[in-house]
C-alpha positions, 0 to 999 in steps of 0.5 A, spaced: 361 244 881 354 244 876 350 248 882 356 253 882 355 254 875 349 255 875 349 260 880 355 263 876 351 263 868 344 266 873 348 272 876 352 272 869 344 274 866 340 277 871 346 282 871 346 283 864 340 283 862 337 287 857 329 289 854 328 289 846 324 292 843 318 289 840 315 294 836 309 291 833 313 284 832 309 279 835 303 282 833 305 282 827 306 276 827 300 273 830 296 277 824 301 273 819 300 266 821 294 262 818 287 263 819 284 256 824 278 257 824 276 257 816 271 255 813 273 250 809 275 246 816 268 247 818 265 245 812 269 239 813 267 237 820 259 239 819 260 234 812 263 228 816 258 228 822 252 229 817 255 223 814 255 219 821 249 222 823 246 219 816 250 212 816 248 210 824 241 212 822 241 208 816 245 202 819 240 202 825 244 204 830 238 207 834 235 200 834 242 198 836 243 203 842 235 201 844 237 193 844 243 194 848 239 198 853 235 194 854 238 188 855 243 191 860 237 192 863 233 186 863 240 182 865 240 187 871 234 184 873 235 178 872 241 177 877 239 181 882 237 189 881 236 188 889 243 190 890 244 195 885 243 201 889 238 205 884 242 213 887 248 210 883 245 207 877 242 215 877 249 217 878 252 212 873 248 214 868 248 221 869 256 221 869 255 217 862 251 222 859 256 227 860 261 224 859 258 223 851 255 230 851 262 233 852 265 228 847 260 230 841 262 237 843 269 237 842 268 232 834 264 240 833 
């Protein structure tokens, strides 16, 4: 019963189908909606990642980044670097440099 319904409302509609003007509406419309990219937003998004670019700098983050590096580094070694494969771990780290590069430019 609901397949031969709608076979019916689709032959209803392809038959009586009609093309309406646009007449500039929808361009009009475009140019009426709200501007996306204002100023104000960007001033917004360039303050906050000052803001966080400072604070990591002052809280040390670099050196924090550098300890765990090397940590990980060093607990590598020590439990075996001899199977680690060094192309995956190139390729680990290069996927995660990526992935952050991407991820900073999409916060700009």
């Amino acid at each position: 019963m609901t397949e031969n319904n709608d076979r019916l409302l689709e032959n209803f509609f392809a038959e009586n189908r009609q093309e309406v003007a646009d007449n500039g509406f929808s361009r009009r419309v475009m140019h009426r909606l709200p501007n996306r990219n204002s100023r104000l937003a960007r001033l917004w998004t360039a303050g906050g990642f000052t803001l966080a670019a400072v604070l990591f700098v002052l809280m040390d983050g670099l050196q924090l980044v550098w300890d765990t590096l090397r940590e990980t580094f060093t607990t590598t070694v020590a439990n075996g670097m001899e199977q680690a494969d060094p192309r995956s771990i190139a390729i680990a780290l290069g996927v995660l440099l990526f992935l952050m590069y991407r991820k900073i430019a999409s916060l700009a």
